[in-house]
C-alpha positions in Angstrom: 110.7 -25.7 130.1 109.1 -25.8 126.8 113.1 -25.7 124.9 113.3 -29.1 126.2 115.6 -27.8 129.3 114.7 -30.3 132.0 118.3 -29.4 134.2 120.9 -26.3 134.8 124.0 -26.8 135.6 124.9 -22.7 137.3 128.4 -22.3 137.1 129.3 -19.6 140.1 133.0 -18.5 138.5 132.4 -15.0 141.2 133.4 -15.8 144.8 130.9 -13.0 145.7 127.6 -14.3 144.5 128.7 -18.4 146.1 126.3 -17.6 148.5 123.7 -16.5 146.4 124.1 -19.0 143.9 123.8 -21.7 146.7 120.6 -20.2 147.7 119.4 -20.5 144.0 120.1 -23.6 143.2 118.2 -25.2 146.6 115.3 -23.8 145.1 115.0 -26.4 142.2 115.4 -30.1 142.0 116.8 -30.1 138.5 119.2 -26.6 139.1 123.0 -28.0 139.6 125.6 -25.6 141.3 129.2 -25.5 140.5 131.5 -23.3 142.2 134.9 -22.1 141.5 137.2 -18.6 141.3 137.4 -17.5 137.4 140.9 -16.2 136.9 139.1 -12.5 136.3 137.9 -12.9 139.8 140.3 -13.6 142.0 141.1 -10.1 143.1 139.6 -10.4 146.6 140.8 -14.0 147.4 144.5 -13.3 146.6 143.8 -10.6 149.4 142.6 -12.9 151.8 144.6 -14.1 154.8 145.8 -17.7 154.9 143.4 -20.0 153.6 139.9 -18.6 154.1 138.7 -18.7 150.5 139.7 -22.5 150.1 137.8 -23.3 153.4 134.5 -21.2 151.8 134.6 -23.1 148.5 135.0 -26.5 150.2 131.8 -25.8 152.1 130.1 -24.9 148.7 131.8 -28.2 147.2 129.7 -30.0 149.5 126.5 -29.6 147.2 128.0 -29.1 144.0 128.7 -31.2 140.8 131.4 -29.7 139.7 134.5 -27.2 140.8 134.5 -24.5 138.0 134.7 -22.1 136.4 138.5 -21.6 136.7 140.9 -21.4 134.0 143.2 -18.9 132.7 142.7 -15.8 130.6 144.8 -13.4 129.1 142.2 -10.6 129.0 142.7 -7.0 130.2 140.5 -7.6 132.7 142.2 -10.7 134.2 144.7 -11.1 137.0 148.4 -11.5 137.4 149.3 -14.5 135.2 151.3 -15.5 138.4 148.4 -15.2 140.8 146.3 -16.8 137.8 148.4 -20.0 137.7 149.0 -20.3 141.3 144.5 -20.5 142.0 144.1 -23.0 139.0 146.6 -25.5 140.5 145.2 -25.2 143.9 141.8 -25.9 143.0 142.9 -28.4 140.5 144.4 -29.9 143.6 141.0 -29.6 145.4 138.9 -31.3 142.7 141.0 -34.0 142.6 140.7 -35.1 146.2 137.0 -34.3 146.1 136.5 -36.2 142.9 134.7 -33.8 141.3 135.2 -32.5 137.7 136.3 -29.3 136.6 134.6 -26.7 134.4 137.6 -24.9 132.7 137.7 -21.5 130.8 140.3 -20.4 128.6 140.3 -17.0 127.0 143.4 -16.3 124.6 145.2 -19.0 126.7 143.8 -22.5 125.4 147.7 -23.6 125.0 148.8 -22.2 128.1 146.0 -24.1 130.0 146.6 -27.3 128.4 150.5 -27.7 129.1 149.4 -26.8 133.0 147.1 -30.0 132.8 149.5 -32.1 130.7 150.4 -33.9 134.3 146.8 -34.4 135.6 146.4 -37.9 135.2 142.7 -38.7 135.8 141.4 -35.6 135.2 137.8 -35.1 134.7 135.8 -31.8 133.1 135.0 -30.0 130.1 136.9 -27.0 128.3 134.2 -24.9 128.2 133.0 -22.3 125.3 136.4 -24.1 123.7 137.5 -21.9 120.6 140.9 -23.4 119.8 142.7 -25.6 117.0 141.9 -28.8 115.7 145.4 -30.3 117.5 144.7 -28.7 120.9 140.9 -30.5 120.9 142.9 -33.6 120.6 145.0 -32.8 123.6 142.4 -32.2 125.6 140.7 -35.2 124.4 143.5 -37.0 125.3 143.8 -35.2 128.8 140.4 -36.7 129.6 138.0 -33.5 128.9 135.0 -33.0 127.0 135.0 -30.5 124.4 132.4 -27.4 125.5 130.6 -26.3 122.2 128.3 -22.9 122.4 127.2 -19.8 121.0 130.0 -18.7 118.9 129.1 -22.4 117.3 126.2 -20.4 115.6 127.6 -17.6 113.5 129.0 -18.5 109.9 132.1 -16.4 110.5 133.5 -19.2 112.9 134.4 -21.5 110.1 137.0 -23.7 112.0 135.4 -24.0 114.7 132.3 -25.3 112.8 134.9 -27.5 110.6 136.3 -28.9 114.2 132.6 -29.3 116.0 131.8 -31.6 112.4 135.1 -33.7 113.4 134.8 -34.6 117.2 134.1 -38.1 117.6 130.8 -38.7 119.2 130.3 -38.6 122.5 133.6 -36.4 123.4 131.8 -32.9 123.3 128.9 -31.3 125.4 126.7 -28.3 124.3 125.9 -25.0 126.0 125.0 -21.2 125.8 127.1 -19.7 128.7 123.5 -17.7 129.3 123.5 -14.9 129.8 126.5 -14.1 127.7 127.7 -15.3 124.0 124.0 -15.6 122.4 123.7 -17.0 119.1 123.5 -15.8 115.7 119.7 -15.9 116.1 120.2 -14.1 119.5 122.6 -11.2 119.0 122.2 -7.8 120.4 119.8 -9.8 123.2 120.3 -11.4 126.1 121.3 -15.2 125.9 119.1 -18.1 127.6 119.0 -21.1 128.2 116.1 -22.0 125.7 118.8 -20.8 123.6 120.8 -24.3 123.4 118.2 -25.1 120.7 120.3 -23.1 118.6 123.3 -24.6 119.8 122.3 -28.2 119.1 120.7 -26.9 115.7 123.6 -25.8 114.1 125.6 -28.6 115.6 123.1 -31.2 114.0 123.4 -29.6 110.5 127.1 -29.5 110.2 127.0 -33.5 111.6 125.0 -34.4 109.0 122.4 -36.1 112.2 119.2 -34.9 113.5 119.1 -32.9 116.8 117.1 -35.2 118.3 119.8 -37.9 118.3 122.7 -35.4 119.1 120.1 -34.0 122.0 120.3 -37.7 123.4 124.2 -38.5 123.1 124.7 -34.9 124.1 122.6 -34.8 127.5 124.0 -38.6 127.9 127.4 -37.3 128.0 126.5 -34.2 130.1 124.6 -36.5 132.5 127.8 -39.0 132.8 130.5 -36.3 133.6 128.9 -34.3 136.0 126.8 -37.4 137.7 123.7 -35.7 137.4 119.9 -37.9 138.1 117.5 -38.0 136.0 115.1 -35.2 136.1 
């Protein structure tokens, strides 16, 4: 991994490709699986009788390091806000008595997510790809979650978020690319990687004023600590 990638953390947010992400994941010491049901992708699980889909990710639970991605979205493609609310608490419900910490995704909806976990004390995970104010960082800070930092990081447009990334206090944010989606300024029009977190941490580095080596070390150290990963 000649980025300096020595671990994945494979989010499977599709209750269709569990399996195959499972598969993946066995084949490589330093690949992490998390599984969870992404609010655009909950179609055939809301269908299900009784409790089926719950049994299925607790078996995928078993070798995971995290319960995600699930969240809520207000997307044309997502589904009912009803049906949306009701699979976020019930896997909130399941992380919490398997201890495991929750990768969370918010799309037009970073509000709406945060008052839904304003009563999860104890609460462990990171709002991922986060895009929202300065005030609602905070509340998840205060919530207990790590503040996901990506792609969109990159491009000079996103001038708050870059003015919020320069503010977090150290240690209270993680970096990522989402591969293979949201690719960085450097990246557009391709296909996203993981290599690609160079960019990430670049950017991030320049508008803290530190050197990426450093932020690569608190950064990993954080990443390392939530999601109880070995070293690698």
């Amino acid at each position: 991994m000649a980025a300096g990638v020595d671990a994945l953390i494979l989010p499977g947010y599709d209750p269709r490709h569990w399996q195959r992400l499972a598969q993946l994941a066995a084949t490589n010491t330093s690949w992490f699986a998390a599984f969870g049901a992404h609010p655009c992708y909950l179609a055939d699980l809301y269908r299900s009788p009784g409790q089926s889909w719950e049994q299925r990710l607790r078996r995928y639970l078993r070798s995971a390091v995290a319960l995600g991605e699930i969240g809520l979205d207000r997307g044309p493609d997502a589904s009912p806000w009803a049906i949306q609310l009701d699979f976020l608490h019930r896997q909130l419900d399941l992380a919490e008595e398997l201890g495991l910490p929750v990768i969370l995704h918010a799309r037009r909806s970073t509000e709406d997510l945060l008052q839904n976990l304003r009563h999860r004390f104890g609460l462990r995970g990171v709002l991922h790809s986060f895009s929202g104010s300065w005030v609602q960082a905070q509340k998840a800070l205060d919530i207990g979650l790590y503040i996901g930092l990506g792609g969109a990081l990159t491009h000079p447009r996103a001038q708050r978020l870059r003015a919020l990334a320069a503010r977090l206090p150290e240690g209270s944010f993680l970096v990522e690319t989402d591969a293979p989606w949201q690719a960085p300024a450097d990246g557009l029009g391709q296909r996203n990687e993981p290599a690609r977190i160079v960019s990430v941490l670049a950017t991030l580095a320049a508008l803290r004023d530190t050197d990426m080596d450093s932020l690569a070390a608190i950064t990993a150290a954080a990443t390392r600590s939530l999601f109880s990963l070995p070293d690698v």
